[in-house]
C-alpha positions in Angstrom: -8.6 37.4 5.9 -5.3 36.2 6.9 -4.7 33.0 8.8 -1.8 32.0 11.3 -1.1 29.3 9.6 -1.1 30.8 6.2 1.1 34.1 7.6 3.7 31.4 8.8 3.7 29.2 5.5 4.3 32.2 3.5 7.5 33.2 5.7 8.7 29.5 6.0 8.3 29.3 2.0 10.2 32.8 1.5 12.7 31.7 4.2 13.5 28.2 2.5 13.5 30.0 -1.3 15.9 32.4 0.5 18.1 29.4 1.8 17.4 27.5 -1.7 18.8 30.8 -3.5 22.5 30.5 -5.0 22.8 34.5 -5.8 23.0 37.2 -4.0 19.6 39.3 -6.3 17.6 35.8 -5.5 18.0 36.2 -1.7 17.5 39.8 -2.0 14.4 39.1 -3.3 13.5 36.7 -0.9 14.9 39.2 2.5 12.0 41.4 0.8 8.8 38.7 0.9 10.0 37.7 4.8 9.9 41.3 5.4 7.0 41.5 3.8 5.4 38.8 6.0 6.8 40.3 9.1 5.7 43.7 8.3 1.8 42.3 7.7 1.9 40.1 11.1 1.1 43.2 13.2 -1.8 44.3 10.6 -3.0 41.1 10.8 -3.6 40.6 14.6 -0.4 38.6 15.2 3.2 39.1 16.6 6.2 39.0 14.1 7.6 35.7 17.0 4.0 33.9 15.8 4.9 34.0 12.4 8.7 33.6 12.6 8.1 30.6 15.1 11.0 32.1 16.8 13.3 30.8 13.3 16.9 32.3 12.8 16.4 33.9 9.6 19.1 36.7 8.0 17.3 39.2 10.8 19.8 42.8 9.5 19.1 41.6 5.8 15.3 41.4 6.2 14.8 44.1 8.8 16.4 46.7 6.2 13.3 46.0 3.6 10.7 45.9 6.1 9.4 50.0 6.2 8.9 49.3 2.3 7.6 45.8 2.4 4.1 46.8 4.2 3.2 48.8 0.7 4.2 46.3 -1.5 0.6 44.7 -2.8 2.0 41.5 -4.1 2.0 38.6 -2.5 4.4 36.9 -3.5 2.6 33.8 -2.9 -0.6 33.2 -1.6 -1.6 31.3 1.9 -2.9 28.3 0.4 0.0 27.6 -2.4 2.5 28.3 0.7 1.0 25.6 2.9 1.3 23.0 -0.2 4.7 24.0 -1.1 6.1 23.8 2.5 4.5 20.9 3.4 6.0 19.3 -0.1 9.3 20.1 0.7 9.4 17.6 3.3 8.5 13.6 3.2 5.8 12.2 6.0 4.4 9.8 4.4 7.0 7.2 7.3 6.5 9.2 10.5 5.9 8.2 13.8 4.0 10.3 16.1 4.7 9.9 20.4 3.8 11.4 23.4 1.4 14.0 24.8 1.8 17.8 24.9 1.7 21.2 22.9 5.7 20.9 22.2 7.7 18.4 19.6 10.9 17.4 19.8 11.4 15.8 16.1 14.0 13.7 14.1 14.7 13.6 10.4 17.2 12.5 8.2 17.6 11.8 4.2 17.1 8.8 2.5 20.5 8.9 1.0 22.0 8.9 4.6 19.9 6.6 6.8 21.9 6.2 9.6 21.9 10.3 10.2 19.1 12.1 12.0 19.0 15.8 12.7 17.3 15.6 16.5 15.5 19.0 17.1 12.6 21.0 18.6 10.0 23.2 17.8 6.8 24.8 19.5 5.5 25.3 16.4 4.9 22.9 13.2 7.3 20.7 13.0 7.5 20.6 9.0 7.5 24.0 8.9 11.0 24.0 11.0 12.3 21.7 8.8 11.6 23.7 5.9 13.3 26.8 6.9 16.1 24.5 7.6 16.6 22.9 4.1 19.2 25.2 1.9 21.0 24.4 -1.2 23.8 22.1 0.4 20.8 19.4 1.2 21.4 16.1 -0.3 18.1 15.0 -0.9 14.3 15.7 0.2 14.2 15.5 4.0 12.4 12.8 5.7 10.4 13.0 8.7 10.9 10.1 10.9 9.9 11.5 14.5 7.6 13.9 16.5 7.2 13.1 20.1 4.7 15.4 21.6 5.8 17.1 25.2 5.3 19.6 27.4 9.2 20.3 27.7 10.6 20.1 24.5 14.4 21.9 25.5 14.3 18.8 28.4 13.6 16.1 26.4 15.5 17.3 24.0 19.2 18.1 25.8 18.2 14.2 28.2 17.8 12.4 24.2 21.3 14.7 23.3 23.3 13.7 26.3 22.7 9.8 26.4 23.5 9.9 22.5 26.3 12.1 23.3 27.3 9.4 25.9 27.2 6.6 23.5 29.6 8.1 20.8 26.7 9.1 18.3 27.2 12.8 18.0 28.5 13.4 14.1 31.2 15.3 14.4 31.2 18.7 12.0 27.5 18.4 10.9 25.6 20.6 13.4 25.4 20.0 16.9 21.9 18.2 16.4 23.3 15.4 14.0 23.5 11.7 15.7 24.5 8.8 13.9 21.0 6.9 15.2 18.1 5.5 14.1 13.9 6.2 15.0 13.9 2.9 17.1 17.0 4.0 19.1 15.5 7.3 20.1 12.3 5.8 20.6 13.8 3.3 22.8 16.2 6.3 24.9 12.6 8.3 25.1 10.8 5.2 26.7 13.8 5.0 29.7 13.7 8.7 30.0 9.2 8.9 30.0 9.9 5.4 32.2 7.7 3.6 29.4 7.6 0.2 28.3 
């Protein structure tokens, strides 16, 4: 029987191999599994937003496969070798875990870059996210450095942006979530806003 957390590893691990992919057969190939996944969500008890966690994946490109994908009996991958190979694709062996709540606003970087950290949110799992994030221009395996649990994740999240913003930490033409910071600073700027010392 099918598992959330299986259903959303195997479209996280089709979504990054569809990022990963440098041609355009190789991310055809991957549009089909995530349409595959989307199209088994409903047969599986679960809504296509559970398994997508809401993720901004090639939507026309995989929505074109998806009245073939549901009688396609491979699966491409099963539930269990998806979990490991997501949760490989992204260092936690150094991360530090805040905060209280069913929501995560997160911060990872690369080694290669350490002064750099991509400051995000997520309702979902947080290494997952980063996952479906990772595509062929990455530099290195991304690091985990930072959940904070919360129950408003877009709040905390825009309040850490703006004082970073304010101090002159925004990197320019990397994403609009890219801060030239470290853990302890945004650590520091979540105690002021949470009024913790």
């Amino acid at each position: 029987m099918a598992t959330l957390a299986g259903q959303r590893a195997q479209f996280t691990w089709a979504f990054r191999q569809y990022n990963l992919a440098e041609d355009a057969e190789t991310k055809a190939e991957f549009a089909k599994r995530m349409a595959k996944y989307i199209a088994a969500a409903p047969i599986n008890g679960f809504t296509v937003e559970q398994v997508t966690q809401g993720q901004l994946y090639p939507k026309a490109e995989v929505d074109q496969y998806v009245p073939s994908a549901a009688i396609d009996p491979d699966p491409g991958i099963s539930e269990d070798e998806a979990t490991r190979a997501v949760e490989e694709s992204v260092d936690t062996t150094d991360v530090v875990r805040l905060g209280d709540g069913s929501k995560i606003v997160y911060a990872y970087g690369y080694r290669c870059a350490p002064d750099r950290l991509k400051i995000g949110l997520t309702e979902g799992d947080t290494v997952e996210r980063i996952a479906a994030q990772i595509g062929t221009s990455t530099p290195d395996k991304p690091v985990l450095f930072l959940e904070i649990k919360t129950h408003d994740c877009s709040k905390l999240e825009r309040a850490i942006h703006a004082i970073l913003d304010y101090r002159g930490s925004k990197v320019l033409g990397a994403g609009k979530e890219w801060y030239k910071t470290t853990r302890e600073e945004i650590v520091a700027v979540y105690k002021s806003i949470t009024k913790q010392t």
